[in-house]
C-alpha positions as CSV (number, residue, x, y, z in Angstrom):
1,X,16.8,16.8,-0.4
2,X,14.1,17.8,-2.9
3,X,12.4,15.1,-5.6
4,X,10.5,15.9,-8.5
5,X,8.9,13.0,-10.9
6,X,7.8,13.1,-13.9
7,X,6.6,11.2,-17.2
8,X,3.7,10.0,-15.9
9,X,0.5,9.4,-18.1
10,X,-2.7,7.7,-19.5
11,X,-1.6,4.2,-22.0
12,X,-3.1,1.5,-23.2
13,X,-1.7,-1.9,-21.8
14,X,1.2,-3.1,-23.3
15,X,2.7,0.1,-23.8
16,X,6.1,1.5,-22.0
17,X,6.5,4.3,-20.1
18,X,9.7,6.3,-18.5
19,X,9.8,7.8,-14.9
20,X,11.6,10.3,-13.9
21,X,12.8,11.6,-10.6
22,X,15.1,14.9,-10.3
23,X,16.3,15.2,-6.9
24,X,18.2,18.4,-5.8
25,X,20.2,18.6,-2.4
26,X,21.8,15.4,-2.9
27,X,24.6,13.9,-4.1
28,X,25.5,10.0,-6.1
29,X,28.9,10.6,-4.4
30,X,27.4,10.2,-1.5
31,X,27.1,6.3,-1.0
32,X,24.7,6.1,2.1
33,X,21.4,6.9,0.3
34,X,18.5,4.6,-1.2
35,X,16.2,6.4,-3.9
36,X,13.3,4.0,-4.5
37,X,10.3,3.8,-6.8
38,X,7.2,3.7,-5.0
39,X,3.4,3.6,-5.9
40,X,-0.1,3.7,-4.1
41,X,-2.9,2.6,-5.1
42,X,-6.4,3.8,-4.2
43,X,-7.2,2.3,-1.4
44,X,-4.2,0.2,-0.4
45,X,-0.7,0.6,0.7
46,X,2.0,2.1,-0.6
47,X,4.6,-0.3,-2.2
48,X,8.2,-0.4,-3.2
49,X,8.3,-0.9,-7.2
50,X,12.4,-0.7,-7.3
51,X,15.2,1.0,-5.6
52,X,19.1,1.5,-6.0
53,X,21.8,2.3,-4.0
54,X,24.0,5.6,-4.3
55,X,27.4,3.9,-3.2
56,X,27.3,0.5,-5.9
57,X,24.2,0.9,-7.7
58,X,23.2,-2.3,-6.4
59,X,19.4,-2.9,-7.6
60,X,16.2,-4.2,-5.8
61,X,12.7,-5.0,-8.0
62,X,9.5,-5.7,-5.9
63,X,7.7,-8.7,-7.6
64,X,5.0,-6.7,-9.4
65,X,8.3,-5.3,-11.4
66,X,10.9,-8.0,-12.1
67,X,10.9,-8.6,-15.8
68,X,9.3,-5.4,-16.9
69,X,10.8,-2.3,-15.1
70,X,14.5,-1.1,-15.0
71,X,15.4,1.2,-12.5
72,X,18.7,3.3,-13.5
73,X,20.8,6.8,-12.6
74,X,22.0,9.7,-14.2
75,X,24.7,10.8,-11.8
76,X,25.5,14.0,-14.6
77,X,21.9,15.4,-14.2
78,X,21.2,13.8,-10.6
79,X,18.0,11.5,-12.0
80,X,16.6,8.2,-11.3
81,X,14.6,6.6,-13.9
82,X,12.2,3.9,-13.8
83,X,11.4,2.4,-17.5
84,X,8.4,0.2,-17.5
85,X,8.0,-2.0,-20.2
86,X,4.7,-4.4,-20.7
87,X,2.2,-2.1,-18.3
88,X,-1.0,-3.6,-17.2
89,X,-3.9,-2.5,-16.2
90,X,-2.9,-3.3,-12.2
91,X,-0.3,-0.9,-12.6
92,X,-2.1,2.0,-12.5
93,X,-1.2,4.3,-9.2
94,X,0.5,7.4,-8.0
95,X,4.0,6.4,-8.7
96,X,6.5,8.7,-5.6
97,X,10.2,8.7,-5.8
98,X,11.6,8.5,-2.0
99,X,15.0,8.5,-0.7
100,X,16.9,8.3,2.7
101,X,20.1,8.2,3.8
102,X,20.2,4.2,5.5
103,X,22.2,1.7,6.4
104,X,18.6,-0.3,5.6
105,X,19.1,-3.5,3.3
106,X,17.8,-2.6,0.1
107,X,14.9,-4.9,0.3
108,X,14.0,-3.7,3.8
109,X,14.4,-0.4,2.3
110,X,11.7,-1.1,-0.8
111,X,8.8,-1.3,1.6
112,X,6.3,0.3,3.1
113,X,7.8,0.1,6.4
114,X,11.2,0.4,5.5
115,X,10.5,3.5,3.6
116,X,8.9,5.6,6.2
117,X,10.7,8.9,7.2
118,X,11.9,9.4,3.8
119,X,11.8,12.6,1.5
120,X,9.4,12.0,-1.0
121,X,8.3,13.9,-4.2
122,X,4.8,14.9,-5.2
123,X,3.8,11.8,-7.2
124,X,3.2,10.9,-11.1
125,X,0.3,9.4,-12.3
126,X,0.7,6.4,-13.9
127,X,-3.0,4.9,-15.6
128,X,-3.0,1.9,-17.6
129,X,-5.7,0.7,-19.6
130,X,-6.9,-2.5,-21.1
């Protein structure tokens, strides 16, 4: 399994952005998999942003998201997206697209812990400006 995000960028606050993660390898059929949204910080820990299941699509939003970002699938061109509306400063990180074949709950999943052993991409950087 192979990711690849994109649409990163520099905006002013307020402003949206869309993510993008292409994954190759993989498959939506296959209904075992998370793929999560994931930033880092400098200087402190990785954290899940959103993730979704491949089987029933069923959603999880870390608090920093819920309200703002929307985290979909394209099953025709095998992406994840992660639209953020509303960005503030704060959200400015690498933004990785991971995903792992789990039994995991989703919210165990969207975490730093849960997340670990995962293939990840190469990271997008997001920067937000007031």
């Amino acid at each position: 399994v192979q990711l690849v995000e994109s649409g990163g960028g520099s905006v002013q606050a307020g402003t949206s952005l869309r993510l993008v993660c292409s994954i190759s390898g993989f498959s939506f059929d296959e209904d075992d998999y998370i793929i999560g949204w994931f930033r880092q910080a400098p200087g402190k820990e990785r954290e899940g942003v959103s993730c979704i299941k491949s089987g029933d699509g069923a959603t999880f939003y870390g608090a920093s998201a819920k309200g703002r970002f929307t985290i979909s699938t394209d099953k025709a061109t095998n992406a994840v997206y992660l639209q953020m509306n509303n960005l503030r400063p704060e959200d400015t990180a690498v933004y990785y697209c991971g995903a792992r074949s789990t039994r995991f709950e989703l919210y165990y999943y969207c975490s730093a812990f849960g997340s670990r052993d995962s293939h990840w991409g190469q990271g997008t950087q997001v920067t937000v400006s007031s």
